[in-house]
Chimera marker file (.cmm) of the C-alpha trace (Angstrom):
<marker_set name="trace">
<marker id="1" x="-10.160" y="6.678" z="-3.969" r="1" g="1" b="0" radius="0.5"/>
<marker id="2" x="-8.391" y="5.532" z="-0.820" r="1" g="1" b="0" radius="0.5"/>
<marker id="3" x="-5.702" y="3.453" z="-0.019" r="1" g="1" b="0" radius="0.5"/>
<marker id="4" x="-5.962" y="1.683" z="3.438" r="1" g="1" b="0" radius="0.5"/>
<marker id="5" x="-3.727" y="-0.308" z="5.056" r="1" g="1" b="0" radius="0.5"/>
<marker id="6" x="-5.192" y="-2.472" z="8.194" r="1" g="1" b="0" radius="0.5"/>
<marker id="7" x="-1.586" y="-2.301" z="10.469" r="1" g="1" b="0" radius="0.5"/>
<marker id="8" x="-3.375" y="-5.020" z="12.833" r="1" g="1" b="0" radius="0.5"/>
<marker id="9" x="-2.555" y="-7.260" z="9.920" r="1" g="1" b="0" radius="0.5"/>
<marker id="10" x="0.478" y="-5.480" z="8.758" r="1" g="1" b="0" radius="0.5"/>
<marker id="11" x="3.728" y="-7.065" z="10.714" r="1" g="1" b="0" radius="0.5"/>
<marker id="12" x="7.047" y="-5.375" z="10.402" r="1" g="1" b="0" radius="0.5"/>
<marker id="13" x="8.332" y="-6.536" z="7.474" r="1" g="1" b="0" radius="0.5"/>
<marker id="14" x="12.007" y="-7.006" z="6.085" r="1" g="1" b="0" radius="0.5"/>
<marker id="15" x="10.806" y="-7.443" z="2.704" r="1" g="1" b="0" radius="0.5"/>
<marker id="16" x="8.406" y="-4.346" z="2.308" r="1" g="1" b="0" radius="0.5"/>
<marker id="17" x="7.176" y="-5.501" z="-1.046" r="1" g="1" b="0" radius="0.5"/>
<marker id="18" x="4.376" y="-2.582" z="-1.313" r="1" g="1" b="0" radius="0.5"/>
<marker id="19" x="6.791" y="0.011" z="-1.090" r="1" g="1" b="0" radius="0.5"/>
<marker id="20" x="9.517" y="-1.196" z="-3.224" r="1" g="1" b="0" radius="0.5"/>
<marker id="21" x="6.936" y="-2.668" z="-6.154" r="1" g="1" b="0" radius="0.5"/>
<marker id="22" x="4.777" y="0.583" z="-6.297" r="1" g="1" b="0" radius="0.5"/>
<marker id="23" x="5.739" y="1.925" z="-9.851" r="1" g="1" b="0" radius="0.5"/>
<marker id="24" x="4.534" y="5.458" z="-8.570" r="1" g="1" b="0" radius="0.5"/>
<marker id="25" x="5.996" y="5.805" z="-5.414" r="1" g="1" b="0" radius="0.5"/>
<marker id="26" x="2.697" y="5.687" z="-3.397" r="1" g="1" b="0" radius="0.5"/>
<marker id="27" x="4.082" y="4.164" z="-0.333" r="1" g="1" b="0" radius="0.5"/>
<marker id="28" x="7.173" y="5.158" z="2.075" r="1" g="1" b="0" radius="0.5"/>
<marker id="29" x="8.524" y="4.120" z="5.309" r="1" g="1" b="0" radius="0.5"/>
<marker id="30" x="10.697" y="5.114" z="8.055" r="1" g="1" b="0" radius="0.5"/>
<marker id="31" x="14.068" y="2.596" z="8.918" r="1" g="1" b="0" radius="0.5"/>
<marker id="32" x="12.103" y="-0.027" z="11.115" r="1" g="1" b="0" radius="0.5"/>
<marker id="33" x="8.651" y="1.224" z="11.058" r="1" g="1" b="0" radius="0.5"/>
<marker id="34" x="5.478" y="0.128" z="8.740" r="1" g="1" b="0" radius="0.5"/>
<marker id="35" x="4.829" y="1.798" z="5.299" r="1" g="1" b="0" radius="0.5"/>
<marker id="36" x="2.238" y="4.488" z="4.855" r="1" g="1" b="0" radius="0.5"/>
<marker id="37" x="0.936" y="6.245" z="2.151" r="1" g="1" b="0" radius="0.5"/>
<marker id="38" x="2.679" y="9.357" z="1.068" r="1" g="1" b="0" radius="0.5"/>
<marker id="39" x="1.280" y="10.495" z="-2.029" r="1" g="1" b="0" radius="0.5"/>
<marker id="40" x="-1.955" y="8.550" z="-2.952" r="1" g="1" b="0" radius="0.5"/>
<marker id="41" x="-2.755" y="11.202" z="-5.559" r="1" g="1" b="0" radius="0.5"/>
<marker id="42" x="0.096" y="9.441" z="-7.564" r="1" g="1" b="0" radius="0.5"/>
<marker id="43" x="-1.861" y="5.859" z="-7.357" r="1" g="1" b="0" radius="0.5"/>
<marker id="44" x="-2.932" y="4.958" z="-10.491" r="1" g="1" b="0" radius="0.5"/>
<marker id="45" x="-5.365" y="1.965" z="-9.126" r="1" g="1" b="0" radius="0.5"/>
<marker id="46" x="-3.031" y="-0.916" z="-10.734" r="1" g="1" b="0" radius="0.5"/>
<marker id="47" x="-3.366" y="-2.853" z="-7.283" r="1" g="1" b="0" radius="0.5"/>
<marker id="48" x="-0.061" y="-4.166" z="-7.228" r="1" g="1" b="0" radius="0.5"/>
<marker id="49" x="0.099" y="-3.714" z="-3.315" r="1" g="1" b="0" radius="0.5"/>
<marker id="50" x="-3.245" y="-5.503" z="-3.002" r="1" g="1" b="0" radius="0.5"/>
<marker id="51" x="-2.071" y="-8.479" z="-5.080" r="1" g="1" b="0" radius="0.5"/>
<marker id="52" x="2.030" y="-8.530" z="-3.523" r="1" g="1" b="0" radius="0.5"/>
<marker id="53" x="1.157" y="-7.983" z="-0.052" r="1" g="1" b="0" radius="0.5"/>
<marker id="54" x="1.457" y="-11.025" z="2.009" r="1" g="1" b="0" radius="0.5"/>
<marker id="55" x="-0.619" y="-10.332" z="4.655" r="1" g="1" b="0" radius="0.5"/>
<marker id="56" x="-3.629" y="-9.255" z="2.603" r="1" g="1" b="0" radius="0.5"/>
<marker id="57" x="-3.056" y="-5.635" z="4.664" r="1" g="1" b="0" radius="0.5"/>
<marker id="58" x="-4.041" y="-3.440" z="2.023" r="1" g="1" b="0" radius="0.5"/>
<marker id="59" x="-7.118" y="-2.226" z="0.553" r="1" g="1" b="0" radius="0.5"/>
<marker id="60" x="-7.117" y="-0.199" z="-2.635" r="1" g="1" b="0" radius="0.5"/>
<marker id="61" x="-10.629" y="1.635" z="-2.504" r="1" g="1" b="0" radius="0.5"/>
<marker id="62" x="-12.045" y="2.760" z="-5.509" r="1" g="1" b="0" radius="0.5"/>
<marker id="63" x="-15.077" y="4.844" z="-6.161" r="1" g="1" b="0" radius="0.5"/>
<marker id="64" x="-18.184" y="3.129" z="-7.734" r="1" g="1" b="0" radius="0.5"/>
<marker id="65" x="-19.466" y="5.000" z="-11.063" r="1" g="1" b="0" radius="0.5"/>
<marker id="66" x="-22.652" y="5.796" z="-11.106" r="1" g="1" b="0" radius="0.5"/>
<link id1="1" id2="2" r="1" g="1" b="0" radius="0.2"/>
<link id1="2" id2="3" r="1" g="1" b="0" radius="0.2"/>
<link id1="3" id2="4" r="1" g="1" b="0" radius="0.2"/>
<link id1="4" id2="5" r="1" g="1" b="0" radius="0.2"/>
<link id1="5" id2="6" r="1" g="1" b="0" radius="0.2"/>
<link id1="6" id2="7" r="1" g="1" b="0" radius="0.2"/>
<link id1="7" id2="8" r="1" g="1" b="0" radius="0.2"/>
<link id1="8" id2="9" r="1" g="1" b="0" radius="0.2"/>
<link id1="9" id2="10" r="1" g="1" b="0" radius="0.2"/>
<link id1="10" id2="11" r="1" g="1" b="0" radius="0.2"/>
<link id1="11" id2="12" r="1" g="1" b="0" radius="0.2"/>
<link id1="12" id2="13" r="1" g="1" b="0" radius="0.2"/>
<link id1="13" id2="14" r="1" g="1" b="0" radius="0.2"/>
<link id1="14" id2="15" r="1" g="1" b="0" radius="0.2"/>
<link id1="15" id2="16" r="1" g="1" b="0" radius="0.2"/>
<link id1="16" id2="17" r="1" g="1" b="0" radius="0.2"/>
<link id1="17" id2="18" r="1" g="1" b="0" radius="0.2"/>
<link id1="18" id2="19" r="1" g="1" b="0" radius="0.2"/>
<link id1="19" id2="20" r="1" g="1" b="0" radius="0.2"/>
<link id1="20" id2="21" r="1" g="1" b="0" radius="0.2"/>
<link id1="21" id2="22" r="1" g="1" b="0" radius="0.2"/>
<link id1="22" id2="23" r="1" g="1" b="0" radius="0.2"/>
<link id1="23" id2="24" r="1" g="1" b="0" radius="0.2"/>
<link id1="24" id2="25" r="1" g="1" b="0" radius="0.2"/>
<link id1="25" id2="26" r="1" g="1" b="0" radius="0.2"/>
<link id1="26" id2="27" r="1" g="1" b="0" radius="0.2"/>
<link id1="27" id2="28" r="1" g="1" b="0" radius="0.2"/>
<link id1="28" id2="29" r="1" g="1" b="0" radius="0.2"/>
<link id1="29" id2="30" r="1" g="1" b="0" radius="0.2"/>
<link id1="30" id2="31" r="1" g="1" b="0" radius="0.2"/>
<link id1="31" id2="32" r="1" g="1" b="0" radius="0.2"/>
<link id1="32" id2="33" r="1" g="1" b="0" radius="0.2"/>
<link id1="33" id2="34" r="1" g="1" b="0" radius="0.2"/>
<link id1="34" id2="35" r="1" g="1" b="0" radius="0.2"/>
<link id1="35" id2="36" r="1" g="1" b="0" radius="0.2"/>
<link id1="36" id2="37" r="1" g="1" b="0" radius="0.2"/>
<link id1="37" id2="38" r="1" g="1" b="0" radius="0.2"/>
<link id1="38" id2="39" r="1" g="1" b="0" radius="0.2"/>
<link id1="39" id2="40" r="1" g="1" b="0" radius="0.2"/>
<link id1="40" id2="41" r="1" g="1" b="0" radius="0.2"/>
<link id1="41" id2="42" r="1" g="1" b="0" radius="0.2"/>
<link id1="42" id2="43" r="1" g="1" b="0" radius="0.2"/>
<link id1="43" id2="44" r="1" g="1" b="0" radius="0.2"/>
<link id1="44" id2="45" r="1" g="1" b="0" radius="0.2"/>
<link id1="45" id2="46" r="1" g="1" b="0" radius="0.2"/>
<link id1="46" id2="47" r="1" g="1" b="0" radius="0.2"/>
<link id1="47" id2="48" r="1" g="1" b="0" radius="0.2"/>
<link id1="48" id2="49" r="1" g="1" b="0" radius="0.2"/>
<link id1="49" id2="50" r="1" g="1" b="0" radius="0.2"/>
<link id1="50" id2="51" r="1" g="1" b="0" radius="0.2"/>
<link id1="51" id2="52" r="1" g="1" b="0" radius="0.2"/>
<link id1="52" id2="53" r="1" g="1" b="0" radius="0.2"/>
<link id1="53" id2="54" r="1" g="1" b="0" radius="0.2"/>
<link id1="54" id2="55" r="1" g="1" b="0" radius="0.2"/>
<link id1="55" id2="56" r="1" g="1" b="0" radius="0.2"/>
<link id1="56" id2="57" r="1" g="1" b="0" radius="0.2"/>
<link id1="57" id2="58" r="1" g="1" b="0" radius="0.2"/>
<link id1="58" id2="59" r="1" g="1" b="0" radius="0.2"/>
<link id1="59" id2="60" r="1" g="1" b="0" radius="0.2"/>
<link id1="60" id2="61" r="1" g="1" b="0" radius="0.2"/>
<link id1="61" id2="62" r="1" g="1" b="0" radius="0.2"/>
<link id1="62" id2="63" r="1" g="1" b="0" radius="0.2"/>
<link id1="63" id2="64" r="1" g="1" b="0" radius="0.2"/>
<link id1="64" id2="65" r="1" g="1" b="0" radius="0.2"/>
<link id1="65" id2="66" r="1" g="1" b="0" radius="0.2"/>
</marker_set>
């Protein structure tokens, strides 16, 4: 599993919605900067960020079973 985020299509942004709608604290950022993932061990796959995020910036990866 891997959370990406494409910051070409991530703007700053005031509202932040991936890091203050994660329920598991996945995501973090620095006072003016973009979020990044801090503890994806914590993601639970839910894909809130995927489905809140604006821009369409993230990208929740999840491994195929075989």
């Amino acid at each position: 599993m891997e959370i990406i985020i494409d910051y070409a299509r991530c703007p700053p942004c005031s509202e932040l919605k991936c890091v203050d709608n994660c329920p598991w604290g996945v995501f973090q950022v620095e006072a003016g900067k973009k979020p990044w993932v801090a503890d994806v061990t914590s993601c639970v796959l839910c894909g809130i960020c995927e489905d809140i995020c604006p821009y369409k910036a993230i990208k929740v990866k999840r491994e195929k079973r075989p």
